[in-house]
Structure formats: structure tokens, C-alpha cells
CHARMM-style PDB file with segment names, atoms N, HN, CA, C and O in Angstrom:
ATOM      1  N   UNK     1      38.596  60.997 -90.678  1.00  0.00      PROA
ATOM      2  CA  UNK     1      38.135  60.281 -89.512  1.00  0.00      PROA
ATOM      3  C   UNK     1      39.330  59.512 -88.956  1.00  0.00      PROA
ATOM      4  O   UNK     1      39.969  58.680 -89.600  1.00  0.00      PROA
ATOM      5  N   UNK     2      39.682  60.051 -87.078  1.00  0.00      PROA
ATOM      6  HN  UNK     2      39.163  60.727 -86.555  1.00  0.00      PROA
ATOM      7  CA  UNK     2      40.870  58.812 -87.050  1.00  0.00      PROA
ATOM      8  C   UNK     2      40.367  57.753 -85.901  1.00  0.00      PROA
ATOM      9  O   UNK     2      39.678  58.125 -84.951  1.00  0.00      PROA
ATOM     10  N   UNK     3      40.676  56.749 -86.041  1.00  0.00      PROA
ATOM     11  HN  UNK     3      41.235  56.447 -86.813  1.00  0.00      PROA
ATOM     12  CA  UNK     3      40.142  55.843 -84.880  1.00  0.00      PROA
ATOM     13  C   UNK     3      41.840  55.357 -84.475  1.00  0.00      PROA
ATOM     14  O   UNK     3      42.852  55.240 -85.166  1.00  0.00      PROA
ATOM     15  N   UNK     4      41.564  55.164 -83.079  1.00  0.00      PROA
ATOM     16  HN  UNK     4      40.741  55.259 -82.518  1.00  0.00      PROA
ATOM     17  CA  UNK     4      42.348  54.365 -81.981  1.00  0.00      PROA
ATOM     18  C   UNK     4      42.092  53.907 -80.697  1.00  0.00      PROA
ATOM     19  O   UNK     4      40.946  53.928 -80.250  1.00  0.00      PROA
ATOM     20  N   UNK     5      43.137  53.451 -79.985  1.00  0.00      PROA
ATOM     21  HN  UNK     5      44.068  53.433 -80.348  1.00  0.00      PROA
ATOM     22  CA  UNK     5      42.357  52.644 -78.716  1.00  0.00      PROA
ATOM     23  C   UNK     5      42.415  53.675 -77.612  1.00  0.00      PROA
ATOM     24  O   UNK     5      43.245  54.554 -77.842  1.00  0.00      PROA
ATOM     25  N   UNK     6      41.740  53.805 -76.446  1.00  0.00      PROA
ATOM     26  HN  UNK     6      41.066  53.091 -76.259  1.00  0.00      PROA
ATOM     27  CA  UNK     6      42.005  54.224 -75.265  1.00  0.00      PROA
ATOM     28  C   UNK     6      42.527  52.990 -73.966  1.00  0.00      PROA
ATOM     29  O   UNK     6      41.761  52.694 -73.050  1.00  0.00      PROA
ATOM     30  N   UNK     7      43.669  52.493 -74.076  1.00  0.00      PROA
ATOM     31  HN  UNK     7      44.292  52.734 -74.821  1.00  0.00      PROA
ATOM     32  CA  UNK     7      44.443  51.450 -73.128  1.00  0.00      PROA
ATOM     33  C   UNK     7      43.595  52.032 -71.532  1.00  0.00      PROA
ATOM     34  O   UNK     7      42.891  53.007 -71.268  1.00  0.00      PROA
ATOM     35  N   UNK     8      43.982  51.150 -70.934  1.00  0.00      PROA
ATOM     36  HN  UNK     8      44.553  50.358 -71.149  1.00  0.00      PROA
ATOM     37  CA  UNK     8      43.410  50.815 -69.524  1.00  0.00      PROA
ATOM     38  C   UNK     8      44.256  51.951 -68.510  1.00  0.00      PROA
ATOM     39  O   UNK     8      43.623  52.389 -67.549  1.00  0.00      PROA
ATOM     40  N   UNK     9      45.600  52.397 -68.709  1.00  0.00      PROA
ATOM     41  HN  UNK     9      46.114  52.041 -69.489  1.00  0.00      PROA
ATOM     42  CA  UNK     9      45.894  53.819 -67.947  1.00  0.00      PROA
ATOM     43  C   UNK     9      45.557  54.696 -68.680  1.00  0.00      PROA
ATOM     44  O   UNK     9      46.115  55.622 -68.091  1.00  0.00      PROA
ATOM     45  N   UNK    10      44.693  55.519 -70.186  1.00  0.00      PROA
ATOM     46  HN  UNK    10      44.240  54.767 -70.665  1.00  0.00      PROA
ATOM     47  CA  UNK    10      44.506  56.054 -70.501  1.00  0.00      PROA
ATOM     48  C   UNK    10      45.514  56.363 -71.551  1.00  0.00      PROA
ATOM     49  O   UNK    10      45.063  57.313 -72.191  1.00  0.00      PROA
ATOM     50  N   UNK    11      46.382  56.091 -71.907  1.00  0.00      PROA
ATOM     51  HN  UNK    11      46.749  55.320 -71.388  1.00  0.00      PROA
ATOM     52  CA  UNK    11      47.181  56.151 -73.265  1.00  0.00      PROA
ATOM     53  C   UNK    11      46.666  55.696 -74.000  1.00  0.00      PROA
ATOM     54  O   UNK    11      45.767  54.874 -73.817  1.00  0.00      PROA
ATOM     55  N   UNK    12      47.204  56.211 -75.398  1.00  0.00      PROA
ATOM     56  HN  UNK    12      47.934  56.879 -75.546  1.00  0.00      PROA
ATOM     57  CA  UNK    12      46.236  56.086 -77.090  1.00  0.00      PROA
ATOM     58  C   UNK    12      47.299  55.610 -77.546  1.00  0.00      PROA
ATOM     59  O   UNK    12      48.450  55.995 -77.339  1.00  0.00      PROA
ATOM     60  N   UNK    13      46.815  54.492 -78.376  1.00  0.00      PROA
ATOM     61  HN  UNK    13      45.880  54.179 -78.544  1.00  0.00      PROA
ATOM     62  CA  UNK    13      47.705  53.512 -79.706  1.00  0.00      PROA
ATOM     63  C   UNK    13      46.667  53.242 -80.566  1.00  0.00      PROA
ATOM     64  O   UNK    13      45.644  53.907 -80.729  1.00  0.00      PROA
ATOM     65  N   UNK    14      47.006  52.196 -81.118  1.00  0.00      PROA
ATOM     66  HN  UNK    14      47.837  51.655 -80.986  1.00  0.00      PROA
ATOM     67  CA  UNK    14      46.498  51.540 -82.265  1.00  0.00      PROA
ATOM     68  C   UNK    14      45.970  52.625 -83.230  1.00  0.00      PROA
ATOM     69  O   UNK    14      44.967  52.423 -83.914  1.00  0.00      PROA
ATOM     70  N   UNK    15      46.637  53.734 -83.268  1.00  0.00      PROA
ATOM     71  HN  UNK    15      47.452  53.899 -82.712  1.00  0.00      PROA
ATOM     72  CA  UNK    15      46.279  54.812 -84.300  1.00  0.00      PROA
ATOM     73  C   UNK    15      46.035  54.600 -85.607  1.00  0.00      PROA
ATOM     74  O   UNK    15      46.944  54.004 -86.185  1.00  0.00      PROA
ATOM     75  N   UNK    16      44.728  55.013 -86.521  1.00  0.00      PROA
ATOM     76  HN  UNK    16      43.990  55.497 -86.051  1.00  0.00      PROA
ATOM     77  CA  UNK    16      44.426  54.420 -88.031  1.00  0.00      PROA
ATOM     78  C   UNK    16      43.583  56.030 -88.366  1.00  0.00      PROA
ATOM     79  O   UNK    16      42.825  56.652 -87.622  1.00  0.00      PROA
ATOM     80  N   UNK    17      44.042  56.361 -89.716  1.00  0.00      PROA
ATOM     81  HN  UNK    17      44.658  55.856 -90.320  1.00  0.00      PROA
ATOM     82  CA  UNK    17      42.770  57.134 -90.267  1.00  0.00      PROA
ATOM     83  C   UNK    17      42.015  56.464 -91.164  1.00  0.00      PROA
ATOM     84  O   UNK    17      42.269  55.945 -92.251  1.00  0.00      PROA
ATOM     85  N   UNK    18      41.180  56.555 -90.603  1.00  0.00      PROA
ATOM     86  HN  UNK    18      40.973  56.976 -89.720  1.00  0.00      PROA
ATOM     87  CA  UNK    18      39.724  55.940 -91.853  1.00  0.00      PROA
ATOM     88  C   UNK    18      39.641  56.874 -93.013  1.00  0.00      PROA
ATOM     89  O   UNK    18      39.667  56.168 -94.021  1.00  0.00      PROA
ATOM     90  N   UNK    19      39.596  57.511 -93.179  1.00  0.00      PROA
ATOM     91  HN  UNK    19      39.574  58.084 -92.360  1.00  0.00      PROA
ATOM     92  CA  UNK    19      39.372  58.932 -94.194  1.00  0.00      PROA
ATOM     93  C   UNK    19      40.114  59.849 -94.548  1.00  0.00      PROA
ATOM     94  O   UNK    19      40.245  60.663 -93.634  1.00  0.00      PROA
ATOM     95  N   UNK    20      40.646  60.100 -95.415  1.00  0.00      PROA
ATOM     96  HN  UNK    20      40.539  59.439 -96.157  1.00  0.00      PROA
ATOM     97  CA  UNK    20      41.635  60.601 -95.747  1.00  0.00      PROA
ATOM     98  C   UNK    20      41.531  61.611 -97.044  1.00  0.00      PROA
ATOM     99  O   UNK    20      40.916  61.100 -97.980  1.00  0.00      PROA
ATOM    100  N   UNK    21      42.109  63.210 -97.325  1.00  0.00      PROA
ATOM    101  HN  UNK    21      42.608  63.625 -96.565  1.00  0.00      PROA
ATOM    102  CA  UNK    21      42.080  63.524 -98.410  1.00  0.00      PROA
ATOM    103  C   UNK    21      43.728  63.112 -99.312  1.00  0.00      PROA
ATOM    104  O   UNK    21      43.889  63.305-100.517  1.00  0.00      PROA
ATOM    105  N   UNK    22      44.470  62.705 -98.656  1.00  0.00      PROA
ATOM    106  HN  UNK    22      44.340  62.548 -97.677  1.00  0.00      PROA
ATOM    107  CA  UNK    22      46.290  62.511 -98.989  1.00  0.00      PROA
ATOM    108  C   UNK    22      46.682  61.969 -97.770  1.00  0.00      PROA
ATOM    109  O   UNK    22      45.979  61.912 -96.761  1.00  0.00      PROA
ATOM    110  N   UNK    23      48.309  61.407 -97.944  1.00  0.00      PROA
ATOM    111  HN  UNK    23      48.880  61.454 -98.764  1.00  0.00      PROA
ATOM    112  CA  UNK    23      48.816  61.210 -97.145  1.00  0.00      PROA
ATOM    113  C   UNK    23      49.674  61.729 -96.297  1.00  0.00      PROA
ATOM    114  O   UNK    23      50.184  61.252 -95.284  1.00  0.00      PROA
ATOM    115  N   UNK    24      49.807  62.953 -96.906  1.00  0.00      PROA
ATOM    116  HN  UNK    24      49.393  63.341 -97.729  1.00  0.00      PROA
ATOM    117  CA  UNK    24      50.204  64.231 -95.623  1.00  0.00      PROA
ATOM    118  C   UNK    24      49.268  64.550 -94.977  1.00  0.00      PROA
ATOM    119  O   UNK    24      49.983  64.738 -93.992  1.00  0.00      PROA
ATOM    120  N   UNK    25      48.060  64.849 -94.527  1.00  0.00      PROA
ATOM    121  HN  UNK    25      47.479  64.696 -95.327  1.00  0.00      PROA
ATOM    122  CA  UNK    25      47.296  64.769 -94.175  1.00  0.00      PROA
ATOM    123  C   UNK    25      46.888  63.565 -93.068  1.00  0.00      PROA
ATOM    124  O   UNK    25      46.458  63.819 -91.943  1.00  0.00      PROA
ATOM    125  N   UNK    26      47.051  62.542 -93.465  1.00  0.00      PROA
ATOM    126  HN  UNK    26      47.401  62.335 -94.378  1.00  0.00      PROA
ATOM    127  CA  UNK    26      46.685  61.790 -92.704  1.00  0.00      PROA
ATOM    128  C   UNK    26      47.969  61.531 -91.640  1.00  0.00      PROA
ATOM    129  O   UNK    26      47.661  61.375 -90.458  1.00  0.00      PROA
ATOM    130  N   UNK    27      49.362  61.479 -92.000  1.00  0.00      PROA
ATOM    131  HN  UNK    27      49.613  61.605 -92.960  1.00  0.00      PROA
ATOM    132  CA  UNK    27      50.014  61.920 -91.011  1.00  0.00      PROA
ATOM    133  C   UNK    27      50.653  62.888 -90.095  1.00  0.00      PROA
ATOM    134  O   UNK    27      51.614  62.815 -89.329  1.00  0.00      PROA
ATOM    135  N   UNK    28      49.642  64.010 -90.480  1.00  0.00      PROA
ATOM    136  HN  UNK    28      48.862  64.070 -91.102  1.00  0.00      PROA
ATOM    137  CA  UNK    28      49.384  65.124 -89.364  1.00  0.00      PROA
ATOM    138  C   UNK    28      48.422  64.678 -88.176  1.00  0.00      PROA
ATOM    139  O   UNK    28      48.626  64.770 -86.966  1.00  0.00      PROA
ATOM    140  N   UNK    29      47.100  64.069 -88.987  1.00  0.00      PROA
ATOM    141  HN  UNK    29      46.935  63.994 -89.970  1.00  0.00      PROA
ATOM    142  CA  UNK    29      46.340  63.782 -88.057  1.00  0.00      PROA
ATOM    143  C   UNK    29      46.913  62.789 -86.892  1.00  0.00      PROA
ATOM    144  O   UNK    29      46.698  62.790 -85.680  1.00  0.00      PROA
ATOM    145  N   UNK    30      47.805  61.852 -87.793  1.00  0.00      PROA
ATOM    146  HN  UNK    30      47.979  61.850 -88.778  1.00  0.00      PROA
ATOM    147  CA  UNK    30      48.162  60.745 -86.610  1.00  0.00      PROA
ATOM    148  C   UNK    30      49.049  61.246 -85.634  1.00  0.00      PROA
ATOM    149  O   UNK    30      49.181  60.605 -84.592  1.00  0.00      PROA
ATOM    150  N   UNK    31      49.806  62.505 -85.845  1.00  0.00      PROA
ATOM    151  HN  UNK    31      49.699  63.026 -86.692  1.00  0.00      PROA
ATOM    152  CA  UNK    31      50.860  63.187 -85.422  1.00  0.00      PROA
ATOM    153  C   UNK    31      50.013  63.673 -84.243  1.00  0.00      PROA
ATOM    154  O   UNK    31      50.379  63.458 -83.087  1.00  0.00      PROA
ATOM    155  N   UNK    32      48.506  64.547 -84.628  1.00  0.00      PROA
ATOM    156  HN  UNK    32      48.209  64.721 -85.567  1.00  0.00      PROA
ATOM    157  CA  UNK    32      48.118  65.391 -83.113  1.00  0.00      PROA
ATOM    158  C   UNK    32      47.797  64.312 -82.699  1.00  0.00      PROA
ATOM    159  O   UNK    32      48.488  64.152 -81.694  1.00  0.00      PROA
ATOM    160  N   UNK    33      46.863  63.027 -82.908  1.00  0.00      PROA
ATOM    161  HN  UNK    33      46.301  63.157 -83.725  1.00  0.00      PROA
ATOM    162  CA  UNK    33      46.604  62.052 -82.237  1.00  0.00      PROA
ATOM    163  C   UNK    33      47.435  61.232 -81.120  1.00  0.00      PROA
ATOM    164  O   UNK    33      47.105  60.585 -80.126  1.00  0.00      PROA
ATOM    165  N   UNK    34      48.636  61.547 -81.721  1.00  0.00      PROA
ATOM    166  HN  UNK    34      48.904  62.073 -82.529  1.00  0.00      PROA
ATOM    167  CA  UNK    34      49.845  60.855 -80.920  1.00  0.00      PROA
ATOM    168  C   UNK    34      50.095  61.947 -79.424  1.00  0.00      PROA
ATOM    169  O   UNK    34      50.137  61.609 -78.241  1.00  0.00      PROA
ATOM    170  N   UNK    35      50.211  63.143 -79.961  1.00  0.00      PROA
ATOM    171  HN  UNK    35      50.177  63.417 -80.922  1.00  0.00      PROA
ATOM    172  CA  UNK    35      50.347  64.045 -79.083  1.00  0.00      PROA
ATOM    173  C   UNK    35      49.470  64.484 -78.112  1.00  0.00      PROA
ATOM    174  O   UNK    35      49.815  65.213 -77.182  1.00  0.00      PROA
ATOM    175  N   UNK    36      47.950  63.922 -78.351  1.00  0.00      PROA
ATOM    176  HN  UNK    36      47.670  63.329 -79.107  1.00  0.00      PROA
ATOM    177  CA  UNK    36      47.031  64.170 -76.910  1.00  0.00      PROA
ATOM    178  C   UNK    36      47.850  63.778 -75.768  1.00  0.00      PROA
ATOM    179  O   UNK    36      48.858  63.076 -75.696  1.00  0.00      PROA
ATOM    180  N   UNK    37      47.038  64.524 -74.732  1.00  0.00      PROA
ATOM    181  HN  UNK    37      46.219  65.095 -74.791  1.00  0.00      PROA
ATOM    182  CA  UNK    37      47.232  63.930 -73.209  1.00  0.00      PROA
ATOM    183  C   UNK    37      46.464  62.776 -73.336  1.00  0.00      PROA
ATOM    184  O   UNK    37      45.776  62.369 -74.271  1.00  0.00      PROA
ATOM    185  N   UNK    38      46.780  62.162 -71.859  1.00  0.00      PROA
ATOM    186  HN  UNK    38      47.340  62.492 -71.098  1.00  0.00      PROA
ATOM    187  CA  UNK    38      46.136  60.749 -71.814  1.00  0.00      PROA
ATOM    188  C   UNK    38      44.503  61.130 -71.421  1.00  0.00      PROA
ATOM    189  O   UNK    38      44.200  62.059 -70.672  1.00  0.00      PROA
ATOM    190  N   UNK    39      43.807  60.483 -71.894  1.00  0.00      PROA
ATOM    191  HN  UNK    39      44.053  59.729 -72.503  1.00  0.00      PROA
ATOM    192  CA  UNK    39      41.848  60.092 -71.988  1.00  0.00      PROA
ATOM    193  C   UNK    39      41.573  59.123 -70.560  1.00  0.00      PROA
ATOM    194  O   UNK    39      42.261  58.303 -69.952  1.00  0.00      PROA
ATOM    195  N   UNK    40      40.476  59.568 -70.417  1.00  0.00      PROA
ATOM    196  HN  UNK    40      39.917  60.234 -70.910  1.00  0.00      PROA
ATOM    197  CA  UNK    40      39.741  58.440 -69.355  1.00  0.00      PROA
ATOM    198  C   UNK    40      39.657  57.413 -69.973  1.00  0.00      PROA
ATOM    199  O   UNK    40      39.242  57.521 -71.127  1.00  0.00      PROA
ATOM    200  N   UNK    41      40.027  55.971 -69.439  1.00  0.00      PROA
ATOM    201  HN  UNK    41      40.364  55.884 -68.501  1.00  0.00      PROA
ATOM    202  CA  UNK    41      39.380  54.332 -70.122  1.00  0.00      PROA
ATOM    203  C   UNK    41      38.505  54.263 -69.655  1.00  0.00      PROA
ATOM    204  O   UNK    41      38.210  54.618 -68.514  1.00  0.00      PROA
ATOM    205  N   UNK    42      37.770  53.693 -70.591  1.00  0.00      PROA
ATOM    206  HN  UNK    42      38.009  53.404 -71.518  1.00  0.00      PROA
ATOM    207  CA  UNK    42      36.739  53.054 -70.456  1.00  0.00      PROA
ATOM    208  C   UNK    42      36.151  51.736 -69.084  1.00  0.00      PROA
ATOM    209  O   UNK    42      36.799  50.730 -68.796  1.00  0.00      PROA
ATOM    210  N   UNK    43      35.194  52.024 -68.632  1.00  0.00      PROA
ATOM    211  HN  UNK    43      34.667  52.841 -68.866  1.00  0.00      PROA
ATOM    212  CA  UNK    43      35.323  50.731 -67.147  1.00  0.00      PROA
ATOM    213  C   UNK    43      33.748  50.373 -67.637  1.00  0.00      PROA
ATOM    214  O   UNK    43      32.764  50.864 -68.190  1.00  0.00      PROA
ATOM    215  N   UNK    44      34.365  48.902 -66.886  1.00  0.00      PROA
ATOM    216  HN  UNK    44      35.164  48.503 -66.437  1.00  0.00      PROA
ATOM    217  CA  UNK    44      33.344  47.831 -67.225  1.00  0.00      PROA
ATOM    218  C   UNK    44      33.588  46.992 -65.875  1.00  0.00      PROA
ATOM    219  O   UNK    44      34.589  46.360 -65.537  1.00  0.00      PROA
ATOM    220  N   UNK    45      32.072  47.228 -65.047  1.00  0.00      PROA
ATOM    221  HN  UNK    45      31.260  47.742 -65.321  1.00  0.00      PROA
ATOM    222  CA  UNK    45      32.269  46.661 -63.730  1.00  0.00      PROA
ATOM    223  C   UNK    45      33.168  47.539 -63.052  1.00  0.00      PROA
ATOM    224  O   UNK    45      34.040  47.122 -62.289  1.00  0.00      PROA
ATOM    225  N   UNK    46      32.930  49.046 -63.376  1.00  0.00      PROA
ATOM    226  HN  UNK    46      32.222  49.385 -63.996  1.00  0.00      PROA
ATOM    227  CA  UNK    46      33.765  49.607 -62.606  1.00  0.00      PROA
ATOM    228  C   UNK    46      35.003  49.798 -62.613  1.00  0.00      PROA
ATOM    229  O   UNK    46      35.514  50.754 -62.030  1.00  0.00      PROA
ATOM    230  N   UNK    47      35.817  48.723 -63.418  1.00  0.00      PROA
ATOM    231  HN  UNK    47      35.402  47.946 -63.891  1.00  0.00      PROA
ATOM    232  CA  UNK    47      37.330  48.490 -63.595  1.00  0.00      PROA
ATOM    233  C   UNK    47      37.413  48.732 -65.213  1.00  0.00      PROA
ATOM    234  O   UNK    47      36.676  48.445 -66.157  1.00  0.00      PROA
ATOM    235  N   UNK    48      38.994  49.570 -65.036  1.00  0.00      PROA
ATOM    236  HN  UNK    48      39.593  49.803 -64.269  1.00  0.00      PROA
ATOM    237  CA  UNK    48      39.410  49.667 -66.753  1.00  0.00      PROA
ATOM    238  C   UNK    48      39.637  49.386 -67.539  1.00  0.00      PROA
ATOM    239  O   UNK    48      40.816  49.053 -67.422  1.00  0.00      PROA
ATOM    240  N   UNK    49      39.182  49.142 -68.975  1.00  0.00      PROA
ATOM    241  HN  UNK    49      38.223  49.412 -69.070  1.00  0.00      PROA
ATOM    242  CA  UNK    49      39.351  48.684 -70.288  1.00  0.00      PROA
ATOM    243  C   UNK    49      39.689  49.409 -71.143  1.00  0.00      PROA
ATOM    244  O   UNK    49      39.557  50.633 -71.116  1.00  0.00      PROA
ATOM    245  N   UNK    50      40.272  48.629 -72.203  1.00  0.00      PROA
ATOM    246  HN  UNK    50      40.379  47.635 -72.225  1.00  0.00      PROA
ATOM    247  CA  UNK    50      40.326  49.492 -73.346  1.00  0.00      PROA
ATOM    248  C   UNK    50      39.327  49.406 -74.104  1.00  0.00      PROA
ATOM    249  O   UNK    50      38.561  48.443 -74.127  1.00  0.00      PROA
ATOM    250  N   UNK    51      39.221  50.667 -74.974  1.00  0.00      PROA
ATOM    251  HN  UNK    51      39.844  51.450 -74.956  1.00  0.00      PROA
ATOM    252  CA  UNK    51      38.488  50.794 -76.020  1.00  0.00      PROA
ATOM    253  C   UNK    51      38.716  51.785 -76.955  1.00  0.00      PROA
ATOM    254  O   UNK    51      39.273  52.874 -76.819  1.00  0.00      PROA
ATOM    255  N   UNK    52      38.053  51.101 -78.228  1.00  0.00      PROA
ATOM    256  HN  UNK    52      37.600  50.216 -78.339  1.00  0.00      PROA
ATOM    257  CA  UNK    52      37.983  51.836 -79.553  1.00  0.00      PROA
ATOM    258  C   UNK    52      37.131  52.966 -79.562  1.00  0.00      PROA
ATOM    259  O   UNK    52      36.034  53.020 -79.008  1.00  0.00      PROA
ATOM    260  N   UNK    53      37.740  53.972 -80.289  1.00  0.00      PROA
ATOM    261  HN  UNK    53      38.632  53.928 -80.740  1.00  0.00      PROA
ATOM    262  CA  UNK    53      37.424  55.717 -80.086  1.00  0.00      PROA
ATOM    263  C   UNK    53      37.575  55.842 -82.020  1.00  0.00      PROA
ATOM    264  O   UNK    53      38.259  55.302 -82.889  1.00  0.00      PROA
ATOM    265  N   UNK    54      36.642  56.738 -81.966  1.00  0.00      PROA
ATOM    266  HN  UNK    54      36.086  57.177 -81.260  1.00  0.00      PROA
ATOM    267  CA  UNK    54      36.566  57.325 -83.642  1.00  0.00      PROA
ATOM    268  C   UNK    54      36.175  58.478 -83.184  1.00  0.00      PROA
ATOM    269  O   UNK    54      35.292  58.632 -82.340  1.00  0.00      PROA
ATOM    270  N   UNK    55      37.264  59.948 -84.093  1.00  0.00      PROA
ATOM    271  HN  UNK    55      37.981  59.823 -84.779  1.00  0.00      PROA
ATOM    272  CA  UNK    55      36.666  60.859 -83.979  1.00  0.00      PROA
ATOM    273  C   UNK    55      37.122  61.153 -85.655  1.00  0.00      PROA
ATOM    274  O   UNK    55      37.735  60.521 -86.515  1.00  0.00      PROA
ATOM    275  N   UNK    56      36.316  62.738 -85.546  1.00  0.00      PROA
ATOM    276  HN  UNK    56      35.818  63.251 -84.847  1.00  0.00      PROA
ATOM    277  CA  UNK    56      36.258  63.546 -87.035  1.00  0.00      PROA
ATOM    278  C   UNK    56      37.592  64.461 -86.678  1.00  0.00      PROA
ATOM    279  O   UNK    56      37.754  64.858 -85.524  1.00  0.00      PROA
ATOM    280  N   UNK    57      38.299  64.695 -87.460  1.00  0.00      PROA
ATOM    281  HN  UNK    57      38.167  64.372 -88.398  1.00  0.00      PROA
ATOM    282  CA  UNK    57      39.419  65.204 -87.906  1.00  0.00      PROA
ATOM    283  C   UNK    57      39.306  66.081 -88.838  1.00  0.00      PROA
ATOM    284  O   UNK    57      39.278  65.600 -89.971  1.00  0.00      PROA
ATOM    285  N   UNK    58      39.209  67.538 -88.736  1.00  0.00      PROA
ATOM    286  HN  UNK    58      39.232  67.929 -87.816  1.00  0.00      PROA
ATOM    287  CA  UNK    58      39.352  68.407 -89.216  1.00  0.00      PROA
ATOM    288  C   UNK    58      40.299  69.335 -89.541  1.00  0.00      PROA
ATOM    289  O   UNK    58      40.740  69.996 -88.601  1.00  0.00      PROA
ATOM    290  N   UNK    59      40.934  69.661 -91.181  1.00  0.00      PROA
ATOM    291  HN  UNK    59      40.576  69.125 -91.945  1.00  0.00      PROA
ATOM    292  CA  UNK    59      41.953  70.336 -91.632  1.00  0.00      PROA
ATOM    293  C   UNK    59      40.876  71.788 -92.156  1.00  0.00      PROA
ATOM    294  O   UNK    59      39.682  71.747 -92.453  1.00  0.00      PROA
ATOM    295  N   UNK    60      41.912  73.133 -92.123  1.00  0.00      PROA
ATOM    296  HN  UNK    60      42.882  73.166 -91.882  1.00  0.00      PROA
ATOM    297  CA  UNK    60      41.489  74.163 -92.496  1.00  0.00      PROA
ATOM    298  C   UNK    60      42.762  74.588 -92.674  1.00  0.00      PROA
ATOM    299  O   UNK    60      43.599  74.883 -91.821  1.00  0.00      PROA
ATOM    300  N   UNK    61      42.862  74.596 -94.228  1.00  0.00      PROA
ATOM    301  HN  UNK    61      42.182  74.355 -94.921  1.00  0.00      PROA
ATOM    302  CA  UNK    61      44.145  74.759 -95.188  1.00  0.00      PROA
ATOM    303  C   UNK    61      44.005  76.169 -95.400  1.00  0.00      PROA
ATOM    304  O   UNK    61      42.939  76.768 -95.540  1.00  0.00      PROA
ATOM    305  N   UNK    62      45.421  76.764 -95.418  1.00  0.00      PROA
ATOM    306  HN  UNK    62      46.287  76.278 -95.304  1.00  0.00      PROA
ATOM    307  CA  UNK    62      45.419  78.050 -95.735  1.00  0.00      PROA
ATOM    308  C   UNK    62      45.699  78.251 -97.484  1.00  0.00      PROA
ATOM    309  O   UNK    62      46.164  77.384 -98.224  1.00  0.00      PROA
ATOM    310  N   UNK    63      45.329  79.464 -97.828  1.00  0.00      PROA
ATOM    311  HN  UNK    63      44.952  80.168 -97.226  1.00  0.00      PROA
ATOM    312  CA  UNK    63      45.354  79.666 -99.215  1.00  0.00      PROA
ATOM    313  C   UNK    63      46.374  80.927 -99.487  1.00  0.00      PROA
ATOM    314  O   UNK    63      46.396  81.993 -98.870  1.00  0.00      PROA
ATOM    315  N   UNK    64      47.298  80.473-100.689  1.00  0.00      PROA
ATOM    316  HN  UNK    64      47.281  79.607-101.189  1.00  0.00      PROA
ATOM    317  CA  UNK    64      48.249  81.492-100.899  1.00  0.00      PROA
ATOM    318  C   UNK    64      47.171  82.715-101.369  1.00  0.00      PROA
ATOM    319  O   UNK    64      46.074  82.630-101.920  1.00  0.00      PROA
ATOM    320  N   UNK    65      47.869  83.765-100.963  1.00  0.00      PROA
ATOM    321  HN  UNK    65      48.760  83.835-100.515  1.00  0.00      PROA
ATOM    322  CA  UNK    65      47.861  85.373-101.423  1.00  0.00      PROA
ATOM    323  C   UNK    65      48.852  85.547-102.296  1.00  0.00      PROA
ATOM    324  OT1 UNK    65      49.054  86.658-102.787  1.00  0.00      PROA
TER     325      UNK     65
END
């Protein structure tokens, strides 16, 4: 699971994984996280805010032959 913010022009920080199987792993996830395009912010009254985002993060490990 990684949570971070969506800032008020739509850039992502405050990157964290909640859930984790290792720590390679978890800095892959923060790696694609970093690498999205920018997200819609959040508006309140119409005007933009930031806000906190949690999504599920899914690995599908390959297996030696």
C-alpha cells in the first residue's frame, strides 16, 4: 500500500509505503510513484488543495526457469 499527497498543481510528494513485503520492493514502488504524471487536486470551494491518496501496489515477480 503506498500513500502520498496530491499538492495543489497536481504534483505527488510526501511519498510513504504502508505495506511492505522488503525493502526493495518498497523502493520500486516509491520509484513508479515518483514517476507518475501529475493527478487532478483535490478542490474545496471549487479551489485547489492538497490531499492524501492511498493506493494498492501491486508486484508480480517473475520465477526462475
Amino acid at each position: 500500500m503506498g500513500r502520498f499527497v496530491i499538492e495543489k498543481d497536481g504534483s505527488l510528494s510526501n511519498f510513504k509505503v504502508l505495506r511492505s513485503p522488503g525493502e526493495s520492493l518498497s523502493n520500486e514502488a516509491i520509484r513508479v510513484m515518483k514517476e507518475s504524471p501529475p493527478w487532478n487536486p483535490g478542490l474545496q470551494d471549487g479551489k485547489p488543495v492538497r490531499v492524501q491518496y492511498s493506493i494498492p501496489v501491486a508486484f508480480t515477480l517473475a520465477t526462475e526457469e
